[in-house]
N, CA, C and O of each residue as an XYZ file, in Angstrom:
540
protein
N       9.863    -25.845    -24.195
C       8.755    -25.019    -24.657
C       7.430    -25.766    -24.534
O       6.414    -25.280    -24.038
N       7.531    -26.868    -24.984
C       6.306    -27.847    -24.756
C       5.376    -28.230    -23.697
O       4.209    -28.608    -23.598
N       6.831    -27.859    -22.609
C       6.359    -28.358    -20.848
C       5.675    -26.480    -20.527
O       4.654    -26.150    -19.925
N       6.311    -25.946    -20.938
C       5.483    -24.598    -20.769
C       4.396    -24.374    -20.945
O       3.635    -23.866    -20.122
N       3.966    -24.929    -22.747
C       2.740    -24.451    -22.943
C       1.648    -25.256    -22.065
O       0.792    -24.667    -21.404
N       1.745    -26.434    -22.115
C       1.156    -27.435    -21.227
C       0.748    -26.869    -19.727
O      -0.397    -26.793    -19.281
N       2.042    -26.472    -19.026
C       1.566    -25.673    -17.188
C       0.594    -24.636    -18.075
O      -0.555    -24.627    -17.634
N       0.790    -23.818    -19.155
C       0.128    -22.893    -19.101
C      -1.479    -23.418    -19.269
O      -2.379    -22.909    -18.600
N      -1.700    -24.419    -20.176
C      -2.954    -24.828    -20.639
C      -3.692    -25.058    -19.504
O      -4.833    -24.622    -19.356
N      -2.923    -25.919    -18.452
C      -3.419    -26.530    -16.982
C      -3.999    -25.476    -16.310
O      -5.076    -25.498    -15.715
N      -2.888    -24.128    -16.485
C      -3.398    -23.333    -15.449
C      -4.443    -22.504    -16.167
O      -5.129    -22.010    -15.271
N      -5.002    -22.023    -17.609
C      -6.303    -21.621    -17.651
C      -7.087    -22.092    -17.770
O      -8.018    -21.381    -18.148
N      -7.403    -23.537    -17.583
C      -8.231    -24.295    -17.294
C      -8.531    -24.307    -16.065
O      -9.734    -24.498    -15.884
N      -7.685    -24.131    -14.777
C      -8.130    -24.665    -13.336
C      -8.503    -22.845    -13.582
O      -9.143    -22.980    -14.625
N      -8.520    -21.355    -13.327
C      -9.187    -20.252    -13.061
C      -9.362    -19.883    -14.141
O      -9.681    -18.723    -13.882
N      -9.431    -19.993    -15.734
C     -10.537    -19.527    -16.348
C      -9.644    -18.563    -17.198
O      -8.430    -18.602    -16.999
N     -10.019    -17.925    -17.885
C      -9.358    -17.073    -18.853
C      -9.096    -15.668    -18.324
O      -7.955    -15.211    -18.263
N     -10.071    -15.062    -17.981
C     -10.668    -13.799    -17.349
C     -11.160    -13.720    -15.843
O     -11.723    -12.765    -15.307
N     -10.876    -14.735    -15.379
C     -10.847    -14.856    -13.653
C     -10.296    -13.681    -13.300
O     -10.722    -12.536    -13.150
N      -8.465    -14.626    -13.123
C      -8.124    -13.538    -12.488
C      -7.808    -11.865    -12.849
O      -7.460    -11.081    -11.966
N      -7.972    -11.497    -14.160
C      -7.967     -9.954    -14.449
C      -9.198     -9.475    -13.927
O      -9.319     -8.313    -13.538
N     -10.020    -10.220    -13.902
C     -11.392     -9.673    -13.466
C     -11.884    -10.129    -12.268
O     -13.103    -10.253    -12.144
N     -10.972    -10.461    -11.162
C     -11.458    -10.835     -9.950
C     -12.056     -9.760     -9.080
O     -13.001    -10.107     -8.372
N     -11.568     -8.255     -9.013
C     -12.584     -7.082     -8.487
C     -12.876     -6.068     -9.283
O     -12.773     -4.896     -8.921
N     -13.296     -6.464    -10.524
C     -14.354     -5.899    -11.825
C     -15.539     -5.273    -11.148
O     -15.680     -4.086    -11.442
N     -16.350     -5.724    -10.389
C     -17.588     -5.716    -10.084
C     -17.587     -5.325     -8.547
O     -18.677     -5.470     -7.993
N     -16.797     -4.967     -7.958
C     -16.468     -4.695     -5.942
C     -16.731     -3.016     -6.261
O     -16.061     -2.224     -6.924
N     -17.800     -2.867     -5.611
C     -18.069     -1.341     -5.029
C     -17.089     -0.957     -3.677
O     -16.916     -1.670     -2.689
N     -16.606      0.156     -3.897
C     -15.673      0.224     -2.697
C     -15.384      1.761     -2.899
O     -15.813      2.665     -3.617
N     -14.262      1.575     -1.719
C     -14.054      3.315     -1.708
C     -12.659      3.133     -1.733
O     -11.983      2.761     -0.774
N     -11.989      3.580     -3.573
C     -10.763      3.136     -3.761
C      -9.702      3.697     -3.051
O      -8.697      3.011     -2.861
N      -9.826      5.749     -2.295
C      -8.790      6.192     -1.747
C      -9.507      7.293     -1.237
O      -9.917      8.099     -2.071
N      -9.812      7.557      0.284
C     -10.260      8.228      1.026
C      -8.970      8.818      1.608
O      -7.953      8.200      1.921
N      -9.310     10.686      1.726
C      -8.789     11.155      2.828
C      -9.000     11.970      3.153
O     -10.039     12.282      2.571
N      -8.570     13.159      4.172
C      -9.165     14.409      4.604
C      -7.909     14.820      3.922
O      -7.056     14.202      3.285
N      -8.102     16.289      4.324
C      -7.565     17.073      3.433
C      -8.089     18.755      3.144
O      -9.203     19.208      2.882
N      -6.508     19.540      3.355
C      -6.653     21.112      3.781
C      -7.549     21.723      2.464
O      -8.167     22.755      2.727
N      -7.661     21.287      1.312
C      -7.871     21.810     -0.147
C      -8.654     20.796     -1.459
O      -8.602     19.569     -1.371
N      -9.060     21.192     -2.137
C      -8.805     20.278     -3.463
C      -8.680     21.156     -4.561
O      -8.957     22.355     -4.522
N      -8.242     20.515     -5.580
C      -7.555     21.565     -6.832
C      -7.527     19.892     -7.723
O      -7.365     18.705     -7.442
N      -7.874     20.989     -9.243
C      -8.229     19.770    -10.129
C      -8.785     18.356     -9.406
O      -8.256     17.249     -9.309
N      -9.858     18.785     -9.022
C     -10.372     17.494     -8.472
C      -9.712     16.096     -7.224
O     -10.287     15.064     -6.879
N      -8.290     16.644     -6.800
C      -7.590     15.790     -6.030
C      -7.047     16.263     -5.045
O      -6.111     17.037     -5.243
N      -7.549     15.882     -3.350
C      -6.451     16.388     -2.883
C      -5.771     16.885     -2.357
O      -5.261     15.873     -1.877
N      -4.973     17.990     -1.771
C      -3.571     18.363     -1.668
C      -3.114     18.066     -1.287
O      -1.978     18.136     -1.756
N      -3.258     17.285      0.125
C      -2.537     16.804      1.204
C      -3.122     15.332      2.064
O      -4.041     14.653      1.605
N      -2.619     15.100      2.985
C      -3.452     14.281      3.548
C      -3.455     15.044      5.303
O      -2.429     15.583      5.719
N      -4.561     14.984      6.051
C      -4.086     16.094      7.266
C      -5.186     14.531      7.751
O      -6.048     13.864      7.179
N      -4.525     14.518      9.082
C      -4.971     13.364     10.066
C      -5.015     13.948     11.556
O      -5.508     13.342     12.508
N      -4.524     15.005     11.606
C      -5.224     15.944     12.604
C      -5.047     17.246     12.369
O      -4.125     17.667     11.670
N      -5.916     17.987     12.934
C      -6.303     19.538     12.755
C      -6.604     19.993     14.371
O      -7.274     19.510     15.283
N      -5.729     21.198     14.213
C      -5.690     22.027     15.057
C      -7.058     23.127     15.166
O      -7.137     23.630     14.046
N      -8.047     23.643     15.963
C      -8.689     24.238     15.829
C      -8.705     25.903     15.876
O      -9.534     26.656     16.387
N      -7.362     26.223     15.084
C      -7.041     27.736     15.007
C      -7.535     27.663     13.162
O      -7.665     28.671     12.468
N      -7.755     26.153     12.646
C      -8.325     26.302     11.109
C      -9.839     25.590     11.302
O     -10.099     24.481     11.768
N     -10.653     26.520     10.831
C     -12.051     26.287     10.540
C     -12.384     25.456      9.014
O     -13.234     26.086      8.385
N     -12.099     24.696      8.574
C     -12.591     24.155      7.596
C     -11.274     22.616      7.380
O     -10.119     22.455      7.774
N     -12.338     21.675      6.482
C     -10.852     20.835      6.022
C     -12.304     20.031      4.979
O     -13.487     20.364      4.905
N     -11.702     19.139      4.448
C     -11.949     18.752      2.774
C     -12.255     17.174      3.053
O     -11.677     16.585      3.967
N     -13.180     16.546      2.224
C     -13.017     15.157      2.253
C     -13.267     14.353      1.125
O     -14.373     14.243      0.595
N     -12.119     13.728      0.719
C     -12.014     13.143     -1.006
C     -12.478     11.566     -0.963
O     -12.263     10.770     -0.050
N     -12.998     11.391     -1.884
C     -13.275      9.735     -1.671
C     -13.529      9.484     -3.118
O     -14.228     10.317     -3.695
N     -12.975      8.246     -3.947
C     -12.813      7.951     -4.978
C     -13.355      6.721     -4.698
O     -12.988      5.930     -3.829
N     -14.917      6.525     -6.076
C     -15.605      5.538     -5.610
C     -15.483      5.022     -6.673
O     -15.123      5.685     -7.645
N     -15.880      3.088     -6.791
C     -15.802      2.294     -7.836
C     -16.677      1.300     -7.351
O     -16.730      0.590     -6.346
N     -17.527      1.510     -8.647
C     -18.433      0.459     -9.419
C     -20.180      0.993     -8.341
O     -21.201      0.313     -8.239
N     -19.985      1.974     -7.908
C     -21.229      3.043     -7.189
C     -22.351      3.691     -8.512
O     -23.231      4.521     -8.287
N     -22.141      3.259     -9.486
C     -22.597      4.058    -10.602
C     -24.056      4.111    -10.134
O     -24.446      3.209     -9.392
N     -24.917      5.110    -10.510
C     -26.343      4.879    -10.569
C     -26.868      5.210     -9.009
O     -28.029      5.514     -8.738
N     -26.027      5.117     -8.263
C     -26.238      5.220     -6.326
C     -26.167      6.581     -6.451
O     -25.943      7.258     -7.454
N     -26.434      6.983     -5.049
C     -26.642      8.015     -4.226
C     -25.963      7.649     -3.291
O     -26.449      6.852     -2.489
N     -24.095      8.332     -3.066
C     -23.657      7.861     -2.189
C     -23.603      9.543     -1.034
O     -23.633     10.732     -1.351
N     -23.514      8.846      0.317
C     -23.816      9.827      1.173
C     -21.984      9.845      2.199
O     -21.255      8.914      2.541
N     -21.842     11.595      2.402
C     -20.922     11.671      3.521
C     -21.388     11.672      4.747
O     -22.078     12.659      5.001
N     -21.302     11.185      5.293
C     -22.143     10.876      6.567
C     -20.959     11.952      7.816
O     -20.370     11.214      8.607
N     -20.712     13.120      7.950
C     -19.731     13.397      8.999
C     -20.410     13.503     10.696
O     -21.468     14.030     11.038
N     -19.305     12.755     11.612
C     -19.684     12.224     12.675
C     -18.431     13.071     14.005
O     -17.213     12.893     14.002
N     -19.216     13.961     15.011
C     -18.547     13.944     15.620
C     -19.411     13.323     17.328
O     -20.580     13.344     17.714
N     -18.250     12.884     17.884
C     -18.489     11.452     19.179
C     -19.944     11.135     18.923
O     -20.876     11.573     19.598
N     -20.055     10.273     17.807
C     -21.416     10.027     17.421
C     -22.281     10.630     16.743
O     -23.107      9.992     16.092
N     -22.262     11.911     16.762
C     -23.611     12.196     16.545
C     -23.574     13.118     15.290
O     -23.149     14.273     15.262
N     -24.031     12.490     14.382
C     -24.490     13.163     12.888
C     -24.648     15.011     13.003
O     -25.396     15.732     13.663
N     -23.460     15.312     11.936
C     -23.086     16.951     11.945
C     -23.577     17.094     11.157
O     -24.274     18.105     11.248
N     -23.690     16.388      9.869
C     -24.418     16.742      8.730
C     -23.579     15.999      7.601
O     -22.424     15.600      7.751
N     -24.443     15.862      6.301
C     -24.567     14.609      5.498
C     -24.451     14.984      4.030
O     -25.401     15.703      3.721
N     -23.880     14.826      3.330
C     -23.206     15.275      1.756
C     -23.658     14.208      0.934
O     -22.918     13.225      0.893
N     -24.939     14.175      0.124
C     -24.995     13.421     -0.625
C     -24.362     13.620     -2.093
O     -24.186     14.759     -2.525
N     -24.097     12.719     -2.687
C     -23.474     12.832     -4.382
C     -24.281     11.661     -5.324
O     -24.400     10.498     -4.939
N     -24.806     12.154     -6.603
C     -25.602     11.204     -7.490
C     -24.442     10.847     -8.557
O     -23.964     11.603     -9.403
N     -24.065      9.301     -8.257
C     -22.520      8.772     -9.024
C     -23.075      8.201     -9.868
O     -23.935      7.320     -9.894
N     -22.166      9.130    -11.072
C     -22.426      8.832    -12.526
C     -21.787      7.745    -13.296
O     -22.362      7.394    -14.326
N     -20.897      7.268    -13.024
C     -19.696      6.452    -13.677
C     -19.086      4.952    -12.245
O     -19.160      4.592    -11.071
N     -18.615      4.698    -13.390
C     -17.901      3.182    -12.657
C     -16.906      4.052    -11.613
O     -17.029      3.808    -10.412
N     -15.855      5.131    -12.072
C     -15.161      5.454    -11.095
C     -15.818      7.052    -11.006
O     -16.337      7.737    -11.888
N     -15.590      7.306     -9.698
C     -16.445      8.626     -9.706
C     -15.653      9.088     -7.882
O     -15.535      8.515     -6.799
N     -15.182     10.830     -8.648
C     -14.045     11.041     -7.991
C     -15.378     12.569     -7.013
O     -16.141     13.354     -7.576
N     -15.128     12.410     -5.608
C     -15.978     13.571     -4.682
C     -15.738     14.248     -3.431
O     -14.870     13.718     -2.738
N     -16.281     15.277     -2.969
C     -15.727     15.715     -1.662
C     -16.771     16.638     -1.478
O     -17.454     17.225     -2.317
N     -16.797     16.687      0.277
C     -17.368     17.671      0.522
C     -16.632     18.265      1.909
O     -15.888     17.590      2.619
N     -16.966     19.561      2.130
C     -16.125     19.793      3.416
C     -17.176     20.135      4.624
O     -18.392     19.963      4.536
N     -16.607     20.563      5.571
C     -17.472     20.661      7.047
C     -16.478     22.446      7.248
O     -15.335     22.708      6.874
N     -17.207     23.095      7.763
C     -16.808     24.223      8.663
C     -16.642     24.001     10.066
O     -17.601     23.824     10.817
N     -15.519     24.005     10.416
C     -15.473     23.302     12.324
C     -15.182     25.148     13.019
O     -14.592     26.183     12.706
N     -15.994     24.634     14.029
C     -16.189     25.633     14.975
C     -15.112     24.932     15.852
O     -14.946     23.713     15.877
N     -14.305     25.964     16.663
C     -13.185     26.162     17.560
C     -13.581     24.715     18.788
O     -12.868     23.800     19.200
N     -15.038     25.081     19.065
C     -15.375     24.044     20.365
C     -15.758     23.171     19.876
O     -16.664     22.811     20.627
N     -15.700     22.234     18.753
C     -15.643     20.812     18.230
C     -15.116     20.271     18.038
O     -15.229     19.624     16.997
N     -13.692     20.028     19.252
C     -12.913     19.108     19.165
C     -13.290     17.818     19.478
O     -14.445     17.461     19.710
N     -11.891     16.830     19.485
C     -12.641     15.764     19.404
C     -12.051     14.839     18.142
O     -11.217     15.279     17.351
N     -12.627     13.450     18.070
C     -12.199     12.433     16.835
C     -13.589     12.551     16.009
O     -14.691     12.275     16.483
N     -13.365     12.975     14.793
C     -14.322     13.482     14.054
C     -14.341     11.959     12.718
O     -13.325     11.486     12.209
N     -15.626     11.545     12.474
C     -15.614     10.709     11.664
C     -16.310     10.953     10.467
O     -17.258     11.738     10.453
N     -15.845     10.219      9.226
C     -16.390     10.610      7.494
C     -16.750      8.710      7.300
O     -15.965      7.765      7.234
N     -18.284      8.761      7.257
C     -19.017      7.419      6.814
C     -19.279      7.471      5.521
O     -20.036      8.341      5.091
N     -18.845      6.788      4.911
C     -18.770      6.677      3.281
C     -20.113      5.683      3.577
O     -19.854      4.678      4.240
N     -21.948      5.917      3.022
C     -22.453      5.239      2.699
C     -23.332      5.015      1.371
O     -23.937      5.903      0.770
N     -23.291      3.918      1.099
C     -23.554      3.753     -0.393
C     -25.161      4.000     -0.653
O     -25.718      4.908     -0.037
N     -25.767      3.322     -1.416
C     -27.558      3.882     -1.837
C     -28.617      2.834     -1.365
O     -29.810      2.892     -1.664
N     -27.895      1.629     -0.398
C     -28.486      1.000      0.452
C     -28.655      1.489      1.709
O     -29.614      1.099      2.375
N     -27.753      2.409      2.216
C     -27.764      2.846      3.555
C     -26.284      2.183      4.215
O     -26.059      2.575      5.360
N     -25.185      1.163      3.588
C     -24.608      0.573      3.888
C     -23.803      1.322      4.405
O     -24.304      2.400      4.083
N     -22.688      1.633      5.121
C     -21.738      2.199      5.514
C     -20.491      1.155      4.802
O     -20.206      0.064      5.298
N     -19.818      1.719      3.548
C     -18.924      1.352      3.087
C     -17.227      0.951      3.502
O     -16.420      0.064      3.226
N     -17.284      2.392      4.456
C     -15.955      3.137      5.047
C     -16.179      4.053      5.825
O     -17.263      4.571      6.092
N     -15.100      4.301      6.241
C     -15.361      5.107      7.094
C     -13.817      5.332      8.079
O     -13.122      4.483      8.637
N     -13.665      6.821      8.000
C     -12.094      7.435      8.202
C     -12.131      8.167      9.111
O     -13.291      8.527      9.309
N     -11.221      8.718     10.001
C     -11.091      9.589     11.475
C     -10.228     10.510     11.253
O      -9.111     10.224     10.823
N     -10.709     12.120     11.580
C      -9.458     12.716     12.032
C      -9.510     13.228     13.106
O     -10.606     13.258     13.664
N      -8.190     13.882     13.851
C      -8.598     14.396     15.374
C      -8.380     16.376     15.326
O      -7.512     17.182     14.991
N      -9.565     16.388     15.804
C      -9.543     18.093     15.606
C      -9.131     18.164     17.074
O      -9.588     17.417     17.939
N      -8.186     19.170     17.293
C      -7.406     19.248     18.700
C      -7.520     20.601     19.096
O      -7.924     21.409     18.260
N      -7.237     20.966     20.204
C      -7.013     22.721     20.568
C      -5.777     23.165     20.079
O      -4.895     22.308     20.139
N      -5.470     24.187     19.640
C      -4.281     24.482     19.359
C      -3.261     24.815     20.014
O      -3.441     25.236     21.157
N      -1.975     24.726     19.509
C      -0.910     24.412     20.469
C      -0.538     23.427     21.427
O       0.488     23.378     22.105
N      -1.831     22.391     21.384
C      -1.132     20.332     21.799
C      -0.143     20.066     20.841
O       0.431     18.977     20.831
Protein backbone atom coordinates (compact mmCIF):
# COMPACT_ATOMS: atom_id res chain seq x y z
CA UNK A 1 0.00 0.00 0.00
CA UNK A 2 2.83 2.30 0.82
CA UNK A 3 4.67 1.67 -2.60
CA UNK A 4 1.28 2.70 -4.13
CA UNK A 5 0.64 5.73 -2.50
CA UNK A 6 4.17 6.91 -3.20
CA UNK A 7 3.91 6.00 -7.52
CA UNK A 8 0.78 7.83 -6.92
CA UNK A 9 2.34 11.01 -5.16
CA UNK A 10 5.25 10.86 -7.99
CA UNK A 11 2.81 10.77 -10.56
CA UNK A 12 0.71 14.04 -9.48
CA UNK A 13 3.51 15.77 -9.07
CA UNK A 14 5.24 15.08 -12.59
CA UNK A 15 1.32 16.29 -14.55
CA UNK A 16 -0.38 18.13 -11.93
CA UNK A 17 -3.66 17.44 -10.36
CA UNK A 18 -6.05 18.67 -13.08
CA UNK A 19 -3.76 18.27 -16.14
CA UNK A 20 -4.84 15.47 -17.38
CA UNK A 21 -8.88 15.77 -16.83
CA UNK A 22 -8.47 19.02 -18.25
CA UNK A 23 -6.15 18.53 -21.09
CA UNK A 24 -9.03 19.61 -23.93
CA UNK A 25 -11.13 21.89 -21.47
CA UNK A 26 -10.38 24.85 -23.53
CA UNK A 27 -9.99 23.20 -27.60
CA UNK A 28 -12.65 24.80 -29.84
CA UNK A 29 -13.51 22.17 -32.28
CA UNK A 30 -16.20 20.57 -34.12
CA UNK A 31 -17.06 17.61 -31.77
CA UNK A 32 -19.39 15.51 -34.50
CA UNK A 33 -20.18 16.66 -37.97
CA UNK A 34 -22.41 15.08 -40.52
CA UNK A 35 -24.79 15.35 -43.38
CA UNK A 36 -27.83 14.06 -43.07
CA UNK A 37 -31.56 13.30 -44.74
CA UNK A 38 -33.47 15.10 -41.49
CA UNK A 39 -33.12 16.43 -37.98
CA UNK A 40 -35.62 15.73 -35.18
CA UNK A 41 -35.04 16.79 -31.56
CA UNK A 42 -32.13 18.56 -32.53
CA UNK A 43 -29.95 15.39 -33.85
CA UNK A 44 -29.51 13.83 -36.84
CA UNK A 45 -31.20 10.91 -38.34
CA UNK A 46 -28.84 9.40 -40.32
CA UNK A 47 -25.58 9.85 -41.69
CA UNK A 48 -25.91 10.03 -45.85
CA UNK A 49 -22.30 10.37 -47.57
CA UNK A 50 -23.79 10.38 -50.87
CA UNK A 51 -26.98 11.59 -52.43
CA UNK A 52 -28.55 10.77 -55.39
CA UNK A 53 -30.06 13.73 -57.25
CA UNK A 54 -33.76 12.38 -57.56
CA UNK A 55 -33.67 14.14 -53.58
CA UNK A 56 -33.50 17.91 -53.49
CA UNK A 57 -32.50 18.76 -50.06
CA UNK A 58 -30.12 17.12 -47.20
CA UNK A 59 -29.21 18.57 -43.58
CA UNK A 60 -25.94 19.53 -41.92
CA UNK A 61 -25.30 18.91 -38.06
CA UNK A 62 -22.24 20.10 -36.37
CA UNK A 63 -21.78 20.03 -32.61
CA UNK A 64 -19.49 22.77 -31.49
CA UNK A 65 -17.23 23.13 -28.28
CA UNK A 66 -15.83 25.88 -26.47
CA UNK A 67 -17.19 28.44 -29.79
CA UNK A 68 -19.20 30.33 -27.16
CA UNK A 69 -19.60 34.07 -27.92
CA UNK A 70 -18.44 33.37 -31.96
CA UNK A 71 -20.27 33.60 -34.96
CA UNK A 72 -19.69 30.35 -36.44
CA UNK A 73 -20.33 30.11 -40.27
CA UNK A 74 -21.50 27.00 -42.77
CA UNK A 75 -19.58 27.74 -45.45
CA UNK A 76 -21.30 25.12 -48.32
CA UNK A 77 -18.93 24.49 -51.30
CA UNK A 78 -19.61 23.02 -54.51
CA UNK A 79 -16.04 22.34 -56.90
CA UNK A 80 -15.05 25.42 -55.10
CA UNK A 81 -17.17 27.82 -55.33
CA UNK A 82 -19.27 29.26 -52.40
CA UNK A 83 -23.27 28.18 -52.72
CA UNK A 84 -24.07 29.95 -49.83
CA UNK A 85 -23.20 30.46 -46.09
CA UNK A 86 -25.26 29.68 -42.70
CA UNK A 87 -24.20 31.70 -40.04
CA UNK A 88 -25.11 30.71 -36.17
CA UNK A 89 -24.48 33.19 -32.96
CA UNK A 90 -23.05 30.25 -30.30
CA UNK A 91 -24.34 30.66 -27.07
CA UNK A 92 -22.78 28.01 -24.83
CA UNK A 93 -19.55 25.94 -24.39
CA UNK A 94 -21.38 23.11 -26.33
CA UNK A 95 -23.72 24.33 -28.91
CA UNK A 96 -25.60 21.83 -31.08
CA UNK A 97 -26.62 23.38 -35.28
CA UNK A 98 -27.58 22.80 -38.82
CA UNK A 99 -28.48 24.20 -41.74
CA UNK A 100 -29.56 22.65 -45.03
CA UNK A 101 -28.97 23.50 -48.87
CA UNK A 102 -31.79 22.78 -51.57
CA UNK A 103 -29.77 20.89 -54.47
CA UNK A 104 -30.95 21.33 -57.84
CA UNK A 105 -30.82 18.01 -60.07
CA UNK A 106 -27.66 19.68 -62.16
CA UNK A 107 -25.37 20.10 -59.06
CA UNK A 108 -23.71 17.19 -58.99
CA UNK A 109 -20.54 16.73 -57.97
CA UNK A 110 -18.37 16.50 -54.34
CA UNK A 111 -20.13 19.05 -52.40
CA UNK A 112 -18.26 20.54 -49.34
CA UNK A 113 -19.55 21.90 -45.53
CA UNK A 114 -16.57 24.45 -44.06
CA UNK A 115 -17.14 24.68 -40.50
CA UNK A 116 -15.65 28.33 -39.87
CA UNK A 117 -15.25 29.80 -36.61
CA UNK A 118 -15.49 33.97 -35.79
CA UNK A 119 -11.92 34.42 -36.98
CA UNK A 120 -12.62 33.35 -40.43
CA UNK A 121 -10.69 30.08 -39.55
CA UNK A 122 -11.90 27.08 -41.30
CA UNK A 123 -12.23 24.61 -38.42
CA UNK A 124 -13.49 21.48 -40.53
CA UNK A 125 -14.66 20.69 -43.06
CA UNK A 126 -16.75 17.41 -44.54
CA UNK A 127 -17.71 16.05 -48.23
CA UNK A 128 -20.58 14.50 -49.68
CA UNK A 129 -21.06 13.25 -53.28
CA UNK A 130 -24.33 14.32 -54.93
CA UNK A 131 -24.53 11.82 -57.96
CA UNK A 132 -27.14 11.32 -60.89
CA UNK A 133 -29.47 8.88 -60.09
CA UNK A 134 -29.33 5.38 -60.69
CA UNK A 135 -25.04 5.22 -60.48
Amino acid sequence: MKRVLILLALFMTTIGPFQFANANANTSEVARAQFTSAIEAREPVDKVNVLSNDVNKIYFFSDLRNLQGQTVTHRWLLADKVMAEVSFNVGGPRWRVNSSKALQTGWVGDWTVAVVDGTGSVIAEYTFKYIEAGQ
